[in-house]
N, CA, C and O atoms as a MOPAC input file, in Angstrom:
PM7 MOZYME 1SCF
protein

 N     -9.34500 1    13.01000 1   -23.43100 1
 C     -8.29700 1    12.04700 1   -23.19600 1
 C     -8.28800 1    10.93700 1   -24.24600 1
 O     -7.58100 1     9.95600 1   -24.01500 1
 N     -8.94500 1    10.98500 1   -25.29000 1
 C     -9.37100 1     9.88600 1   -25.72300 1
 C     -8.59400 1     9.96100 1   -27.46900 1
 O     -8.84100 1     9.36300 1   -28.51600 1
 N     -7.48400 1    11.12000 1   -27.03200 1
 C     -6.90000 1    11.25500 1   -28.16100 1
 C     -5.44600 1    10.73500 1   -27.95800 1
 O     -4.74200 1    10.53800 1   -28.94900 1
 N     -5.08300 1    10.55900 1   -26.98900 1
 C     -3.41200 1    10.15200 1   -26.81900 1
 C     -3.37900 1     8.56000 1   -27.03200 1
 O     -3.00700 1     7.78200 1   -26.15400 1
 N     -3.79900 1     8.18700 1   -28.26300 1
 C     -3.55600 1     6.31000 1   -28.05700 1
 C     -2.54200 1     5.67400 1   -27.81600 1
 O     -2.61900 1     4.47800 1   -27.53400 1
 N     -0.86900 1     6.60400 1   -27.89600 1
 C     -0.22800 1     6.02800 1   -27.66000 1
 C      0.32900 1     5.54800 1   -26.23700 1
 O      0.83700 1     4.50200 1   -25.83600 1
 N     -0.10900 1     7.22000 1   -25.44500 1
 C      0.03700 1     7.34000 1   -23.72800 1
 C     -0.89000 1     6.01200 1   -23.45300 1
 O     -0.29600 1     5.02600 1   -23.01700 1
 N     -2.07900 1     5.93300 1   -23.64200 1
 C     -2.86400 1     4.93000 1   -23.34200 1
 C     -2.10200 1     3.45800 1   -23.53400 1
 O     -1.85200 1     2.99900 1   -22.42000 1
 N     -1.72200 1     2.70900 1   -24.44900 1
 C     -1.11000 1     2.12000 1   -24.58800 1
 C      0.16500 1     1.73200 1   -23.98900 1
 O      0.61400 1     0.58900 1   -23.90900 1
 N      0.47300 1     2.36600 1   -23.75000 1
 C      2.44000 1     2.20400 1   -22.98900 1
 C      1.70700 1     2.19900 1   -21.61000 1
 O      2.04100 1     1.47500 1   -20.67200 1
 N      0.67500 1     3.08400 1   -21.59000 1
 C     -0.32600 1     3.27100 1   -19.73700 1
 C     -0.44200 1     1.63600 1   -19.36000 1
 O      0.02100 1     1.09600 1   -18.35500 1
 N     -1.08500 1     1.09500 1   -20.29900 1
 C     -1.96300 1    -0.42100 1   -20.29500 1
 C     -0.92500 1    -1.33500 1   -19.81200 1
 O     -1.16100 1    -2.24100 1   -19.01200 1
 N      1.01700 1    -0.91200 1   -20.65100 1
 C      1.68800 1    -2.17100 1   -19.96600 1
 C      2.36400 1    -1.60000 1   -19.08600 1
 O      2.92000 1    -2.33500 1   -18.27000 1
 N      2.54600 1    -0.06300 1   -18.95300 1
 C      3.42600 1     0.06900 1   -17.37800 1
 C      2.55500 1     0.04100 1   -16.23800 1
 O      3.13700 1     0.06000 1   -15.15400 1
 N      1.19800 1    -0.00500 1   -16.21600 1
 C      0.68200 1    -0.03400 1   -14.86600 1
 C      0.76400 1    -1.78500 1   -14.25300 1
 O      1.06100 1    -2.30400 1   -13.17700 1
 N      0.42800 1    -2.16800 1   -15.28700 1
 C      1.02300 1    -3.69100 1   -14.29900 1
 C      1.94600 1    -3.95100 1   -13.47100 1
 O      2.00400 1    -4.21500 1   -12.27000 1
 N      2.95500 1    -3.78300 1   -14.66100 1
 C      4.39600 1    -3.91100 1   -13.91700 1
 C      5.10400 1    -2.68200 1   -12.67100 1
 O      6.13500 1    -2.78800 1   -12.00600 1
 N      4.01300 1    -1.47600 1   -12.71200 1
 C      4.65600 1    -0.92100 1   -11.93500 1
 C      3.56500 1    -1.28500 1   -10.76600 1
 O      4.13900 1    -1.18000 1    -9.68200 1
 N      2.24700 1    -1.66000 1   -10.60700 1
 C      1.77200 1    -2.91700 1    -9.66500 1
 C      2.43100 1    -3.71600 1    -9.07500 1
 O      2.52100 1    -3.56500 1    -7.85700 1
 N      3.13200 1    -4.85500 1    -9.72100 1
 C      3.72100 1    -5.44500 1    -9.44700 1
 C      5.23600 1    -5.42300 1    -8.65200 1
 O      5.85100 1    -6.23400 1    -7.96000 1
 N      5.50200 1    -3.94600 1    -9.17500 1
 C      7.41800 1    -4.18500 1    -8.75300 1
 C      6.75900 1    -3.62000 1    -7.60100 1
 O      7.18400 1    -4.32900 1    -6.69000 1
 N      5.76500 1    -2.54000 1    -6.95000 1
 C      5.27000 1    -2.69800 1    -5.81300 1
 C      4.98800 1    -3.75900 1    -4.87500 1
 O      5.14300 1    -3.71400 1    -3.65500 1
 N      4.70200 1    -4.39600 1    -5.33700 1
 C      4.03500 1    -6.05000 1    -4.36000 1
 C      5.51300 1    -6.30200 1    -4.21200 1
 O      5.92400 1    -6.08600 1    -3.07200 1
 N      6.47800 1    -6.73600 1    -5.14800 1
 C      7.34700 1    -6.80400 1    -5.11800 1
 C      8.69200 1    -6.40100 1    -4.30800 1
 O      9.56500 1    -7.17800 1    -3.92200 1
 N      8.64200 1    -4.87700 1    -4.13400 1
 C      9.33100 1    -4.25100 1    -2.68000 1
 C      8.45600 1    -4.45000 1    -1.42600 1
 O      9.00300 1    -4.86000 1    -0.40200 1
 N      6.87700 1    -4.13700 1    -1.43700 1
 C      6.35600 1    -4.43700 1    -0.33700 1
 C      7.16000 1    -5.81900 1     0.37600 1
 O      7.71900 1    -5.70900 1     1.46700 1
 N      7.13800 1    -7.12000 1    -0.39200 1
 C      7.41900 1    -8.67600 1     0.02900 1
 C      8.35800 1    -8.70700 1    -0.02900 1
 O      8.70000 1    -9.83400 1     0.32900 1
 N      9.80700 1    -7.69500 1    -0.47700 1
 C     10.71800 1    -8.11600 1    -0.49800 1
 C     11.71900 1    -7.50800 1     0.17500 1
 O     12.89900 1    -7.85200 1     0.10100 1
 N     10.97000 1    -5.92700 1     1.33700 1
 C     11.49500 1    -5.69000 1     2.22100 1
 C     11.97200 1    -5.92700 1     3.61800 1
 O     12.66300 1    -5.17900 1     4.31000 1
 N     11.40300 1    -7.28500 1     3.95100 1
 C     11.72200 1    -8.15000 1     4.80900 1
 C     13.66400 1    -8.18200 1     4.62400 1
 O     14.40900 1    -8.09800 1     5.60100 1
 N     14.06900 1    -8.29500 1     3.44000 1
 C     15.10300 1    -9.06200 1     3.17500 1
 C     16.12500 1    -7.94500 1     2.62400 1
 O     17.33100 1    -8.01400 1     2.86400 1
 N     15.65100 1    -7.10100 1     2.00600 1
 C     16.63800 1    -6.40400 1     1.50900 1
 C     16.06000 1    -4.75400 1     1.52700 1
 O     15.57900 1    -4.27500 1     2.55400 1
 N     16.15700 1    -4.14000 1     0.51900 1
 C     15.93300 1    -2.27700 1     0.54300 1
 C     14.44500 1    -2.27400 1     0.19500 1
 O     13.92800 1    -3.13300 1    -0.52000 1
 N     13.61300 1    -0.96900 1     0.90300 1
 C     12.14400 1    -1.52300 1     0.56600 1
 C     10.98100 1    -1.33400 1     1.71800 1
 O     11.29000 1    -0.75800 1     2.76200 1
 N     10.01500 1    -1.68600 1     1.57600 1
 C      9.20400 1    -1.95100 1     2.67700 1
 C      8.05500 1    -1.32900 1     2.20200 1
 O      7.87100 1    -1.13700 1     1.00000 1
 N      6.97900 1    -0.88000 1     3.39400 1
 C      5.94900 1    -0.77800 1     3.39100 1
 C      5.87500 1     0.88200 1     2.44000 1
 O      5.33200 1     1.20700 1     1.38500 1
 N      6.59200 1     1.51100 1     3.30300 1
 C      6.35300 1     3.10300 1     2.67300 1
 C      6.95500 1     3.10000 1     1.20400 1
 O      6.36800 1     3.85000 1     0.42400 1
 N      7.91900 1     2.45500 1     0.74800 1
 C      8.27400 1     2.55200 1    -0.50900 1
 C      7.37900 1     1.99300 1    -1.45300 1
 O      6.95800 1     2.64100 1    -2.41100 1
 N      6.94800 1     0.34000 1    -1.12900 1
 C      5.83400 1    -0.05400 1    -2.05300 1
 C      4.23600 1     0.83900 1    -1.89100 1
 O      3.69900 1     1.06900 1    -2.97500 1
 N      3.68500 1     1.20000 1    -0.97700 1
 C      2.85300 1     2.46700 1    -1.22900 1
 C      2.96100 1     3.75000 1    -1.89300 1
 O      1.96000 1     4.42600 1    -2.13100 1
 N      3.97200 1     4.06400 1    -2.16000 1
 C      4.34900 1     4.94300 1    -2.55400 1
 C      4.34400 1     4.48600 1    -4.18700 1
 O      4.00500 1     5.22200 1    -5.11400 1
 N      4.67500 1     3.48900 1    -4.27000 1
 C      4.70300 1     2.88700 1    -5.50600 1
 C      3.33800 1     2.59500 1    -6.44200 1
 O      3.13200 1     2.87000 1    -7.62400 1
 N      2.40200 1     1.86400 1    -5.34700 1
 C      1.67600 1     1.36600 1    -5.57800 1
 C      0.80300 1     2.70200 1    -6.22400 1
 O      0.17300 1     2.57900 1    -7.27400 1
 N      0.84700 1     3.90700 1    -5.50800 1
 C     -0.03900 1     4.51000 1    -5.52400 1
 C      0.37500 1     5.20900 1    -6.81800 1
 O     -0.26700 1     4.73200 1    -7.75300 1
 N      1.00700 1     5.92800 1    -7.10900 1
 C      2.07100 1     6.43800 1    -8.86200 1
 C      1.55000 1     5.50800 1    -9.59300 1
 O      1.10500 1     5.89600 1   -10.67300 1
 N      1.43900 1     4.13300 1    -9.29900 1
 C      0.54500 1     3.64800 1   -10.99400 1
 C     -0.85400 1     3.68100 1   -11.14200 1
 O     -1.39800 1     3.54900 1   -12.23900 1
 N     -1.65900 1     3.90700 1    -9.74000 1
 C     -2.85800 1     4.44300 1   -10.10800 1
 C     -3.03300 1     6.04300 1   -10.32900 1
 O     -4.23900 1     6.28500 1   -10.37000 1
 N     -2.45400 1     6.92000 1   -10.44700 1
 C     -2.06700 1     7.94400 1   -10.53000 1
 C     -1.52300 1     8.22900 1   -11.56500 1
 O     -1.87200 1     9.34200 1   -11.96100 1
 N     -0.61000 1     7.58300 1   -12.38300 1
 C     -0.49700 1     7.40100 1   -13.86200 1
 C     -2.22600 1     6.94600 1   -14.55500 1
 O     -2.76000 1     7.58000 1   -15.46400 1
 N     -2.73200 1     5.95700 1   -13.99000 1
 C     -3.74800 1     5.77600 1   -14.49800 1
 C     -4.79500 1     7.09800 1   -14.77300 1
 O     -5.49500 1     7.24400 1   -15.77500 1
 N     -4.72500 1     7.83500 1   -13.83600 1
 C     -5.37600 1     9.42500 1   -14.11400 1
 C     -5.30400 1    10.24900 1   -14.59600 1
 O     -6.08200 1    11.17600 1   -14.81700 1
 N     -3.51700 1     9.86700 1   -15.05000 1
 C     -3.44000 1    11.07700 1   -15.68100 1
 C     -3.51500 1    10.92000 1   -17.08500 1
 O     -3.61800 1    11.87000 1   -17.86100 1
 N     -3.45100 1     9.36500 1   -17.51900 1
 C     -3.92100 1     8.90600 1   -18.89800 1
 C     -5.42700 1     8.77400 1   -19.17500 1
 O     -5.87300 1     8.97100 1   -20.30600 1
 N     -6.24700 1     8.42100 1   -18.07900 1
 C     -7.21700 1     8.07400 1   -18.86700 1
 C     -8.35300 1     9.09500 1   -17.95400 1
 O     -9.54200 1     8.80500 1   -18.08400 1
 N     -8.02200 1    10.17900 1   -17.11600 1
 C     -9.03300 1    10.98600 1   -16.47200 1
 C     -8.99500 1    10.76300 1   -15.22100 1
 O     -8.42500 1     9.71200 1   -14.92500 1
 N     -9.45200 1    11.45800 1   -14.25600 1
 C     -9.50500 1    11.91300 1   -13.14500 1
 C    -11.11900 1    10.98700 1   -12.41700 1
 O    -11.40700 1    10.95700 1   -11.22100 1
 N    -11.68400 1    10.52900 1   -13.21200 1
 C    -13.32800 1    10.57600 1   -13.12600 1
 C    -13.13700 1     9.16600 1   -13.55500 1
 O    -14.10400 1     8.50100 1   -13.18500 1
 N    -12.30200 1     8.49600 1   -14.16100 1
 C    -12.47100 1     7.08100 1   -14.76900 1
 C    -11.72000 1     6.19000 1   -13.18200 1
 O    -12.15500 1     5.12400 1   -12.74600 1
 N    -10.47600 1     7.02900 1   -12.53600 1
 C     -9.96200 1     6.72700 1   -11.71700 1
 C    -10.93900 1     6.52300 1   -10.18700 1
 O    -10.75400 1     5.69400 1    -9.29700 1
 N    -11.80200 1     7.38900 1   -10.26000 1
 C    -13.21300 1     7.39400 1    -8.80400 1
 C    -13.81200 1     6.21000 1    -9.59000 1
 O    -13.06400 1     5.29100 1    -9.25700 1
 N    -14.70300 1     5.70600 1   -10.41900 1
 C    -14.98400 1     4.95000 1   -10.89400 1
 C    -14.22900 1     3.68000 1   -10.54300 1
 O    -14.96800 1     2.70500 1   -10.40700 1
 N    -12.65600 1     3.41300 1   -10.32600 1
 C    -11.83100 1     2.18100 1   -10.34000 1
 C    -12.01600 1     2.52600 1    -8.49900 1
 O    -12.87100 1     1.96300 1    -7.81600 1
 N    -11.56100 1     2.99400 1    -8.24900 1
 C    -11.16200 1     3.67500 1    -6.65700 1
 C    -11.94200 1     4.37300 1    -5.97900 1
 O    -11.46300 1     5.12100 1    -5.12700 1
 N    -13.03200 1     4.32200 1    -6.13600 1
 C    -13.95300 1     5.36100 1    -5.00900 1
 C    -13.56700 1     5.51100 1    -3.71000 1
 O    -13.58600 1     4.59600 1    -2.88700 1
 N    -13.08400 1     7.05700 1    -3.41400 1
 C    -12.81600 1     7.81200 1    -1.99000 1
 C    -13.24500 1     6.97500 1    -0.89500 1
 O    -12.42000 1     6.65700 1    -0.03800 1
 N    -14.65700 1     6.51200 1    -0.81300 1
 C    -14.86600 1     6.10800 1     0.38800 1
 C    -13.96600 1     4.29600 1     0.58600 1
 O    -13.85600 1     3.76000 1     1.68800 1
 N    -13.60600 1     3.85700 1    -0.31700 1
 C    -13.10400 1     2.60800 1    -0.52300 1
 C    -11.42800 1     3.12700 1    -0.13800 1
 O    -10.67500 1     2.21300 1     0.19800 1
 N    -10.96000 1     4.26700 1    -0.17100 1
 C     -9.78000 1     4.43300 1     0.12700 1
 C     -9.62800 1     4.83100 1     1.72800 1
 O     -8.78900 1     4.54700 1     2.58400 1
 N    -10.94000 1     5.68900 1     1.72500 1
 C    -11.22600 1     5.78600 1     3.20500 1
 C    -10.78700 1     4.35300 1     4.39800 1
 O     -9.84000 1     4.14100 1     5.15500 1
 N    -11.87900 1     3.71100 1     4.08300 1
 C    -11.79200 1     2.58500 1     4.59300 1
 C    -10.29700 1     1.65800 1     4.47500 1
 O     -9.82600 1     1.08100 1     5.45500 1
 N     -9.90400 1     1.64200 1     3.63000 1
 C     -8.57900 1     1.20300 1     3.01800 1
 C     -7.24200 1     1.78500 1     4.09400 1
 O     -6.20400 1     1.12400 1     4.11500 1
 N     -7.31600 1     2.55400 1     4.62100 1
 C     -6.59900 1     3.64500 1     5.31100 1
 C     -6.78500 1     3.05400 1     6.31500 1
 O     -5.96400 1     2.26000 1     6.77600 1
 N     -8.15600 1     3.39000 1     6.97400 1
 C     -8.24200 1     2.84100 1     7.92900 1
 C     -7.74300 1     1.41700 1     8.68000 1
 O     -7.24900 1     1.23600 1     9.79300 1
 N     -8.14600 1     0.32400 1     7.40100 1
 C     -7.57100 1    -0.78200 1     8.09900 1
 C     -6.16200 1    -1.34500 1     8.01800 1
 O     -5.81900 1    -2.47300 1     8.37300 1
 N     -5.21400 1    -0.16600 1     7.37500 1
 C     -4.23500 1    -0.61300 1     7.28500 1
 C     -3.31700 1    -0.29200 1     8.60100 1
 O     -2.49500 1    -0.93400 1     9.25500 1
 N     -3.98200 1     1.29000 1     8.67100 1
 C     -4.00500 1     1.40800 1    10.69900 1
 C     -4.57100 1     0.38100 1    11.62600 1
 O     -3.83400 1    -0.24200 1    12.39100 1
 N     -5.62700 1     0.22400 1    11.58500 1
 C     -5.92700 1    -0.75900 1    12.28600 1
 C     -4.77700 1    -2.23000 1    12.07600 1
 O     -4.48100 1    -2.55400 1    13.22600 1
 N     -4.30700 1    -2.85700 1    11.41700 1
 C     -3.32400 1    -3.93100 1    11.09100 1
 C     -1.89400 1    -3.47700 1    11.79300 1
 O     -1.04000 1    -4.23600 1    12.25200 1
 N     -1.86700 1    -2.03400 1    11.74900 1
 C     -0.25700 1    -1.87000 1    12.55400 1
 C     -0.43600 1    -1.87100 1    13.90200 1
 O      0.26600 1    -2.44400 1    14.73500 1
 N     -1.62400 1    -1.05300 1    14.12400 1
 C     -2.08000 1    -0.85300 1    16.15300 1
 C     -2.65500 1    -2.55000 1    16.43700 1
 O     -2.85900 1    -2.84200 1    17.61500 1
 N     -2.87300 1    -3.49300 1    15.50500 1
 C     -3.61500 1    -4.73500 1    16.32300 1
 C     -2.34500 1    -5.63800 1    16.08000 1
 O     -2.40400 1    -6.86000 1    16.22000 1
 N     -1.14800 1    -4.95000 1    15.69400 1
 C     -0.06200 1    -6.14300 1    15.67200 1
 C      0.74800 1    -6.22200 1    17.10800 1
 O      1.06500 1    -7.06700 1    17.94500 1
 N      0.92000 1    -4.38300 1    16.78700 1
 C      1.44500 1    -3.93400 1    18.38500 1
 C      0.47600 1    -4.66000 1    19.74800 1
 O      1.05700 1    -5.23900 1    20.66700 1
 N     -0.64600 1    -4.56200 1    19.71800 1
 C     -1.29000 1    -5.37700 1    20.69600 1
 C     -1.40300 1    -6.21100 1    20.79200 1
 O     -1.34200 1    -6.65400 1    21.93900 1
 N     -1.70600 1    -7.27400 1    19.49500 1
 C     -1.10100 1    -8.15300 1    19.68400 1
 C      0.00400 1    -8.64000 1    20.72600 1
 O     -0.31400 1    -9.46800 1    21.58000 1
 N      1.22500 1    -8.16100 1    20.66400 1
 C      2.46100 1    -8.50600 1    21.07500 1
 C      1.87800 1    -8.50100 1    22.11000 1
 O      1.69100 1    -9.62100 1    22.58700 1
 N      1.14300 1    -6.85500 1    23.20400 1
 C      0.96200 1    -6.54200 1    24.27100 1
 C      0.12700 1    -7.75500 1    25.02800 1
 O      0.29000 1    -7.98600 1    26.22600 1
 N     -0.78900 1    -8.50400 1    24.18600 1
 C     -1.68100 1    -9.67800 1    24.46200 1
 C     -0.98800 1   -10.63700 1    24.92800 1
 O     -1.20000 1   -11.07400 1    26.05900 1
 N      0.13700 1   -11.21600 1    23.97700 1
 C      1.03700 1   -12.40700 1    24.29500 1
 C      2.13900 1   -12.03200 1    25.02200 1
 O      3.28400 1   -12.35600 1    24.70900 1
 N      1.84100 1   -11.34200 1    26.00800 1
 C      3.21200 1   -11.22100 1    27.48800 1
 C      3.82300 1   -10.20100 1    27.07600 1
 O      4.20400 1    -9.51300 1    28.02400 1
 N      4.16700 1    -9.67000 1    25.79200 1
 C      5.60600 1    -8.71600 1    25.24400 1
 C      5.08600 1    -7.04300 1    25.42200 1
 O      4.01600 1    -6.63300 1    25.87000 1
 N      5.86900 1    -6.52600 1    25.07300 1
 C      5.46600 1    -5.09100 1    24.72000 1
 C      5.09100 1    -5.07800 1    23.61700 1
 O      5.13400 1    -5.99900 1    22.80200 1
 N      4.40100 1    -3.27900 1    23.40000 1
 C      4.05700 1    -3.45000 1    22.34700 1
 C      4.83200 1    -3.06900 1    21.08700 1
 O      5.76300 1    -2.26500 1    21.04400 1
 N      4.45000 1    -3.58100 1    20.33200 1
 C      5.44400 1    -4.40400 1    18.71600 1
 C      6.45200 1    -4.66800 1    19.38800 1
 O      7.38700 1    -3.87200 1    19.46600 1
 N      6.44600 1    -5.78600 1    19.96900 1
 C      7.45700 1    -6.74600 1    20.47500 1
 C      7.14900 1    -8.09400 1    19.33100 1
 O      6.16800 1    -8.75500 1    19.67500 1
 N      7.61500 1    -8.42800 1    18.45500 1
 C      7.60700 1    -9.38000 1    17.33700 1
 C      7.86900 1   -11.00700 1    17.82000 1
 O      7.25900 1   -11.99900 1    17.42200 1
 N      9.03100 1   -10.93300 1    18.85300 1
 C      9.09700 1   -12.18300 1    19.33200 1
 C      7.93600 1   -12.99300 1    19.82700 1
 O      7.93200 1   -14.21600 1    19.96400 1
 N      7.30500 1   -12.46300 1    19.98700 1
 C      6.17200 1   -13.10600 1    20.76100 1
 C      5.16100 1   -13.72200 1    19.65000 1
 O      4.42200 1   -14.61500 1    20.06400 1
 N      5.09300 1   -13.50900 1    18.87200 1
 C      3.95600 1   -13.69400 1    17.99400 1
 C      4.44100 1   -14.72700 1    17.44400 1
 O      3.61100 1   -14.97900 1    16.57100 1
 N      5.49900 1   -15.73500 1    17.36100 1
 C      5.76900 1   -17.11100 1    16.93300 1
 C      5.85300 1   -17.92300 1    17.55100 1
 O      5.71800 1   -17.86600 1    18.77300 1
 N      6.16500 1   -19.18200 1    16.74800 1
 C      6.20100 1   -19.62700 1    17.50700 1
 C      7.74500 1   -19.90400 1    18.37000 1
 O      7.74900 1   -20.50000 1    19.44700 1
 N      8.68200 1   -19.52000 1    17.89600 1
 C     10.15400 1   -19.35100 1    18.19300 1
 C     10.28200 1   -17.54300 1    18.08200 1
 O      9.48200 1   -16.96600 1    17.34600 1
 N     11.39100 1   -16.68600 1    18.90200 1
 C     11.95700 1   -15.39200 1    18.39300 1
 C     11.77200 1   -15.04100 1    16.68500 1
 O     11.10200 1   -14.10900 1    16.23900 1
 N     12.50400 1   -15.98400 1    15.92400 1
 C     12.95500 1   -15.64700 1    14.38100 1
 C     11.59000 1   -15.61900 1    14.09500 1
 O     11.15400 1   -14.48200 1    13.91200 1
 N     10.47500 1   -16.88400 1    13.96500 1
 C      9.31900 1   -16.39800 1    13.18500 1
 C      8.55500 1   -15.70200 1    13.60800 1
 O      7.65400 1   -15.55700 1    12.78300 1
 N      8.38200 1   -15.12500 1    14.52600 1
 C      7.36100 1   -13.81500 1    15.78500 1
 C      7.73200 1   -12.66900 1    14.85400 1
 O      6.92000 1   -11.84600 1    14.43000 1
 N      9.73000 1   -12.69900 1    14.42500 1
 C     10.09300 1   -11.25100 1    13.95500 1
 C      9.68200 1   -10.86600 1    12.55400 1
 O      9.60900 1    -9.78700 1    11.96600 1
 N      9.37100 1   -12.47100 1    12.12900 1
 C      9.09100 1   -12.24300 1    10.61600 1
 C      7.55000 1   -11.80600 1    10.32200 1
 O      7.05600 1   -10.96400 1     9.57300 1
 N      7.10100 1   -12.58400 1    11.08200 1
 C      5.81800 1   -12.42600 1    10.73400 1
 C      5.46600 1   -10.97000 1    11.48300 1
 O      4.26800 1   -10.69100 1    11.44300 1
 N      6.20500 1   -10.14000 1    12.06300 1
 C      5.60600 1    -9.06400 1    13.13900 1
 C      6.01600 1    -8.25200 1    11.80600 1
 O      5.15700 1    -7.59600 1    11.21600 1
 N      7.26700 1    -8.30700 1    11.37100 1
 C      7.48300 1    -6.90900 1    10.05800 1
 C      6.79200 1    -7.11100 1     9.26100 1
 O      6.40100 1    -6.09500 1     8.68500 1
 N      6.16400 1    -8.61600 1     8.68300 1
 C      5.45800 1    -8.23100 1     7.76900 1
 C      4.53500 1    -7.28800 1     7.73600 1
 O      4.49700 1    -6.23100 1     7.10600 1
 N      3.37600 1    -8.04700 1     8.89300 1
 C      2.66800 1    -7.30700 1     9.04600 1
 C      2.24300 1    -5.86800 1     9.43400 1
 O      1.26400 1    -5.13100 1     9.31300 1
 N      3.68300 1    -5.85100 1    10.04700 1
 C      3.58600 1    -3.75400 1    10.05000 1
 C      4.23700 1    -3.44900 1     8.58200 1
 O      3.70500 1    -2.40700 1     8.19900 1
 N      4.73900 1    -3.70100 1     8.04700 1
 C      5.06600 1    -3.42300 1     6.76500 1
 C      3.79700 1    -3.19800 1     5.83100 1
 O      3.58100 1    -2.14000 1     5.24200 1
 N      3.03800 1    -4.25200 1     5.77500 1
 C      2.11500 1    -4.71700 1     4.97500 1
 C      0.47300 1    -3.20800 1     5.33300 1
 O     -0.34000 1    -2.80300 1     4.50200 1
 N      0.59300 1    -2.82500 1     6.76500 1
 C     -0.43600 1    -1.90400 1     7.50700 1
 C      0.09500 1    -0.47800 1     6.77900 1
 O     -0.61300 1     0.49300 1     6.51000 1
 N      1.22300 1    -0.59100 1     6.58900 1
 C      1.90700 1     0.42600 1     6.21200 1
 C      1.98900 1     0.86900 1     5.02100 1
 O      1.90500 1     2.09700 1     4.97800 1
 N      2.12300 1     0.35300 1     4.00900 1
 C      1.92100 1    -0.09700 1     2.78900 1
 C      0.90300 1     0.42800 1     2.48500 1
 O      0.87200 1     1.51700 1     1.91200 1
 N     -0.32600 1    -0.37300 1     2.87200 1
 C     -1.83400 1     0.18000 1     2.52400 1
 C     -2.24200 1     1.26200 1     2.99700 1
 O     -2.97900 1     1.87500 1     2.22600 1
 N     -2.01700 1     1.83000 1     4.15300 1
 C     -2.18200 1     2.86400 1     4.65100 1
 C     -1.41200 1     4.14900 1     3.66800 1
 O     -2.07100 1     5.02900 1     3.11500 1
 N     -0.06800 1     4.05200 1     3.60000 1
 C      0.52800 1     4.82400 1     2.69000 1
 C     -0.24800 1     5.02600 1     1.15900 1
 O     -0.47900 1     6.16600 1     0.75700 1
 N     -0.54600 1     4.07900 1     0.52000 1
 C     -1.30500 1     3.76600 1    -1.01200 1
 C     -2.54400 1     4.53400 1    -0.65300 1
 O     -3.09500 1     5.10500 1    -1.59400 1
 N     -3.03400 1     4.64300 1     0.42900 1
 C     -4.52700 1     4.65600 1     0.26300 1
 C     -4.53700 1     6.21600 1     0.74300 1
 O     -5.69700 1     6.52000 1     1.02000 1
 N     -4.03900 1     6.82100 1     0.84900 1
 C     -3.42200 1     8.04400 1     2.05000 1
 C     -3.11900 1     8.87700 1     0.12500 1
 O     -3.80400 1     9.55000 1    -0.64500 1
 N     -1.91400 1     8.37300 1     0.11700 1
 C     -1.24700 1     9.01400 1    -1.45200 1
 C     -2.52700 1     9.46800 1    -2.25900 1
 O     -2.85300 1    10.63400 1    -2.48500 1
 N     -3.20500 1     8.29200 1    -2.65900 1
 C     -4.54900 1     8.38400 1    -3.63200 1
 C     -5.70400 1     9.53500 1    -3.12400 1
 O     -6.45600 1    10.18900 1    -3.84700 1
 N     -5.58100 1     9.56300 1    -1.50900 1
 C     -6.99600 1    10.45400 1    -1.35400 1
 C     -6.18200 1    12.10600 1    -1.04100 1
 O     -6.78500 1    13.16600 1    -0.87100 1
 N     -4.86800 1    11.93000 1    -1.03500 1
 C     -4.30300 1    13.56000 1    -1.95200 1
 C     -4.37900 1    13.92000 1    -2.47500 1
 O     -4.89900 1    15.03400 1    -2.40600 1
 N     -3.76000 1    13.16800 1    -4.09100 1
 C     -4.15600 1    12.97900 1    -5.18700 1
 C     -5.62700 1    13.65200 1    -5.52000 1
 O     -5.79600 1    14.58500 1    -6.30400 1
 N     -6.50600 1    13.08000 1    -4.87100 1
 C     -8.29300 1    13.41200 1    -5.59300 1
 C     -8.39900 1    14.69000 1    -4.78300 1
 O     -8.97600 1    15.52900 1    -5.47500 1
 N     -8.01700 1    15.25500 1    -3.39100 1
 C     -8.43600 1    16.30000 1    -3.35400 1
 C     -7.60800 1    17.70400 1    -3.99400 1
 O     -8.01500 1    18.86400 1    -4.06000 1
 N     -6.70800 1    17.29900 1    -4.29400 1
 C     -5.46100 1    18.37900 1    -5.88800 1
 C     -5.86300 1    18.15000 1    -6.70300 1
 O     -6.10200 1    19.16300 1    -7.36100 1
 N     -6.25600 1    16.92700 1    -7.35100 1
 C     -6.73500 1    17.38100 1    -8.61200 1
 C     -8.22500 1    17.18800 1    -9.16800 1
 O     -8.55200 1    16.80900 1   -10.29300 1
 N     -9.12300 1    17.57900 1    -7.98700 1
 C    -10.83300 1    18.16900 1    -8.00100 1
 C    -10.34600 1    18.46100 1    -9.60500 1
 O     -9.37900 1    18.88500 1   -10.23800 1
 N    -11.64300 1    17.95500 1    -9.79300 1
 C    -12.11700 1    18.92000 1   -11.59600 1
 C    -12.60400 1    19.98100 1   -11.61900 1
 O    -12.86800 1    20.51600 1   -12.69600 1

């Protein structure tokens, strides 16, 4: 891999930005097109570009399996403890109103956070596909 300097290079400035326009739909699906499954989905294609520029083995090194493991996990855990949440404070569960202190901020803060469970769960889910397709 250590012959493509140019893939490497163009690698170095699109993985930021495609980082970023992730964070970017993640936070900005509250409001408009977007959300949790799209920015995971996102998120996860620029570490995945990262593999396919610079190795498969440099990428476990950045991301180790069991760190995605876990990663997965608590992004489940963040969607099932929002829903209970709600179930805690009088509502059903993922009932959003409840979690503010008025209706409007309960709803905001309830999508984020299933958005946000979702998100990571999706990213972290994508990546440990990824490593078991493309075993060396």
């Amino acid at each position: 891999m250590g012959h493509h300097l140019v893939l490497q290079v163009i690698a170095k400035l699109l993985i930021p930005l495609i980082l970023l326009f992730a964070l970017y739909v993640q936070f900005h699906g509250d409001f408009g097109p977007g959300g949790g499954f799209q920015a995971g989905v996102i998120f996860a294609s620029g570490f995945i570009l990262y593999a396919l520029i610079y190795g498969i083995e440099n990428l476990r090194k950045v991301v180790p399996l069991d760190f995605l493991r876990i990663l997965s996990s608590l992004g489940l855990m963040l969607y099932i403890g929002t829903g209970v949440a709600g179930l805690l404070l009088g509502g059903n569960f993922l009932d959003y109103n409840v979690l503010g202190s008025n209706p409007v901020a309960g709803q905001h803060l309830g999508i984020l956070l299933i958005e946000l469970g979702v998100g990571i769960t999706v990213a972290s889910v994508m990546l440990q596909m990824f490593y078991v397709f493309a075993r060396p």
